[in-house]
Residue frames as qw, qx, qy, qz and C-alpha x, y, z in Angstrom:
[[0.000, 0.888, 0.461, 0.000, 0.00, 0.00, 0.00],
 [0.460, 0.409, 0.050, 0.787, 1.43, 3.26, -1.08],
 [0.115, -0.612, -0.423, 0.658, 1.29, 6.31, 1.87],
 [0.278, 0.879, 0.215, 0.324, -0.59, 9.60, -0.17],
 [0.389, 0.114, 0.014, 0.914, 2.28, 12.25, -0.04],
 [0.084, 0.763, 0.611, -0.196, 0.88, 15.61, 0.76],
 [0.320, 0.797, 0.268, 0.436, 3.16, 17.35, -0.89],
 [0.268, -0.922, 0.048, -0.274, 4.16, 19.20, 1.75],
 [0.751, 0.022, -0.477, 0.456, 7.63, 18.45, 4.00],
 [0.560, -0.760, -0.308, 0.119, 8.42, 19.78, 7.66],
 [0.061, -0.977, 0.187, 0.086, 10.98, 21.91, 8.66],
 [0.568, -0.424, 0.637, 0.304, 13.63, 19.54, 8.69],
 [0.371, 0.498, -0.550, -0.559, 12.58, 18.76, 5.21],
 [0.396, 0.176, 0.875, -0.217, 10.71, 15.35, 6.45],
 [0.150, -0.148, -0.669, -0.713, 8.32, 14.58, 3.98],
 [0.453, 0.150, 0.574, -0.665, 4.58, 14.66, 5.43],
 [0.409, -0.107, -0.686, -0.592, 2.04, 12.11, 4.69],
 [0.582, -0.402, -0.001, -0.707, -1.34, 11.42, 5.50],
 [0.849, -0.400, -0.339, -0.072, -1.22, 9.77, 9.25],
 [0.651, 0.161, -0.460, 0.582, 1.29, 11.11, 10.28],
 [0.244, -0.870, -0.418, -0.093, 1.59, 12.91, 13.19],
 [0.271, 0.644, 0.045, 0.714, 2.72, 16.65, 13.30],
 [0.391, -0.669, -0.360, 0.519, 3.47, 19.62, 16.38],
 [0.146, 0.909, 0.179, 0.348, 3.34, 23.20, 15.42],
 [0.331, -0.827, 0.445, -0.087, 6.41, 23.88, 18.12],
 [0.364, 0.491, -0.762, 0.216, 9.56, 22.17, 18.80],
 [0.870, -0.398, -0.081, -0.281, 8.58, 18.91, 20.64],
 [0.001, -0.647, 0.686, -0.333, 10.75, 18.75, 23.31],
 [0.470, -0.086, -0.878, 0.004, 11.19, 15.02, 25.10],
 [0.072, -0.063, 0.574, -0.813, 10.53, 17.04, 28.69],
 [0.202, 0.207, -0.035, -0.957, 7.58, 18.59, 27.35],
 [0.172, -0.008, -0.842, -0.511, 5.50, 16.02, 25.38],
 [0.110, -0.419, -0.894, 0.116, 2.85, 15.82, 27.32],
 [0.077, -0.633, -0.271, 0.721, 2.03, 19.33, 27.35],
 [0.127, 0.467, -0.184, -0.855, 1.96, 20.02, 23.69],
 [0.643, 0.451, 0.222, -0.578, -0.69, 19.71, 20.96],
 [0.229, -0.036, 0.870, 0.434, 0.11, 16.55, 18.39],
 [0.594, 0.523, 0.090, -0.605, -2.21, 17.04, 15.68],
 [0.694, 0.198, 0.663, 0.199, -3.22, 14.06, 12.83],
 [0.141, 0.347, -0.415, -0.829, -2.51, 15.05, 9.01],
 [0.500, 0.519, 0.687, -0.090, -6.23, 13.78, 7.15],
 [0.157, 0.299, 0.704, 0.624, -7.55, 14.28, 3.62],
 [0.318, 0.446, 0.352, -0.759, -9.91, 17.30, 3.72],
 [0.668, 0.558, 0.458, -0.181, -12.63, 18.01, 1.21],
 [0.553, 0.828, 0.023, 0.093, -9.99, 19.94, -0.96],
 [0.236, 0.696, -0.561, 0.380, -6.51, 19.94, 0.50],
 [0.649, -0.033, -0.689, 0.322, -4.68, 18.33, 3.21],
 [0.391, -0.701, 0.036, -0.596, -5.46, 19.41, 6.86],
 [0.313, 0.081, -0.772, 0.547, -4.29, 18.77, 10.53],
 [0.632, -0.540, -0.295, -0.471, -6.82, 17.66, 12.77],
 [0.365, -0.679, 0.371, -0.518, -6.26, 17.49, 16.58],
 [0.749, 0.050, -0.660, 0.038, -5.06, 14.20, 18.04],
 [0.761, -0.530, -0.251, 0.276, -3.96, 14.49, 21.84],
 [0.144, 0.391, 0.040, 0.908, -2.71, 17.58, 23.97],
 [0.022, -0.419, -0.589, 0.691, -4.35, 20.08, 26.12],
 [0.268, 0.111, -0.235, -0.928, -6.56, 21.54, 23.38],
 [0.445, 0.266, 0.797, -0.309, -10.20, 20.49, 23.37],
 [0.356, 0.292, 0.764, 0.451, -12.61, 19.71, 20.39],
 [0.047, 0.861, 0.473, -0.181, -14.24, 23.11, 21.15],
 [0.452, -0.606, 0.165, 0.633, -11.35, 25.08, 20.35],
 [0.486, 0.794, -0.056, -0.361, -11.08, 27.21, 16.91],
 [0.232, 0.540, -0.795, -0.151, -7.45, 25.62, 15.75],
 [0.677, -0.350, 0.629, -0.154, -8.52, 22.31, 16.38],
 [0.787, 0.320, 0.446, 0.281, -8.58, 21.87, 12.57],
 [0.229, 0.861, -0.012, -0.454, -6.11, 23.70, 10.31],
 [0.756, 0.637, -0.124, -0.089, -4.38, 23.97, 7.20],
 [0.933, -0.099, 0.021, 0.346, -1.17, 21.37, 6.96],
 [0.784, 0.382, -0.215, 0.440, 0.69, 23.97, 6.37],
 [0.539, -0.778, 0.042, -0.320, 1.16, 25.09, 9.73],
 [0.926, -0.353, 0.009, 0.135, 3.11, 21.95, 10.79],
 [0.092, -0.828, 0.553, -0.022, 6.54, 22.41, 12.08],
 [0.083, 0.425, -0.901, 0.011, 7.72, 18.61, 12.58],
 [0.822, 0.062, -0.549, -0.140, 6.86, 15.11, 12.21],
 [0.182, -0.445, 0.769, -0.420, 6.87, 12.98, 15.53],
 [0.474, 0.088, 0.857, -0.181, 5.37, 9.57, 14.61],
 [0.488, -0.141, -0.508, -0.695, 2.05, 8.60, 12.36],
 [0.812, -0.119, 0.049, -0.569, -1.26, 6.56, 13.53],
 [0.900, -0.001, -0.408, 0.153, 0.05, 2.65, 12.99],
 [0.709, 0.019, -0.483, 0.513, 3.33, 3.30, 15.32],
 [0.403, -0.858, -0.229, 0.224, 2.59, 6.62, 17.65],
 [0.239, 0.969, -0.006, 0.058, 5.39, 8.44, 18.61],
 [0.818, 0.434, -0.118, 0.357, 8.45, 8.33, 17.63],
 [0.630, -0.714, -0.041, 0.302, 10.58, 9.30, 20.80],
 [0.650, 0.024, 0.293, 0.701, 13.97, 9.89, 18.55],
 [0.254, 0.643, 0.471, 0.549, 12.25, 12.24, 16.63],
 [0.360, -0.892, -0.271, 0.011, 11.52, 14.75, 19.92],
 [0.291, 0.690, -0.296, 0.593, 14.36, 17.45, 20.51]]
């Protein structure tokens, strides 16, 4: 099965595909529980980051926005997160 590309790559120059999962800040290792991991999903017309786990709730205005926001790759959906990957 082939992962959909979105086209898009993180700061490091990671590529980003859909499932993966994404932080809008440097995710420190301290810190991980405290910041906002957001899922990359197929919208109706572009790619989009949707909230995954974090202190943000489902009421919140950012809880969906536009992929290109993301700052870094730190895992996908099948394997979680990817501890190495944290700063």
């Amino acid at each position: 099965m082939t992962k959909d590309f979105t086209n898009y790559c993180d700061d490091s120059g990671q590529k980003i595909y859909v499932g993966d999962l994404v932080t809008l800040a440097s995710p420190l290792k301290n810190e991980i529980d405290k910041i906002n991991i957001f899922k990359v999903v197929k919208g109706k017309n572009d790619y989009e980051i949707v909230f995954y786990k974090g202190s943000m709730s489902s009421t919140d205005r950012n809880y969906r926005q536009k992929l290109s926001g993301a700052y870094k790759v730190i895992g996908n959906i099948k394997t979680g997160i990817d501890e190495s990957l944290l700063e």
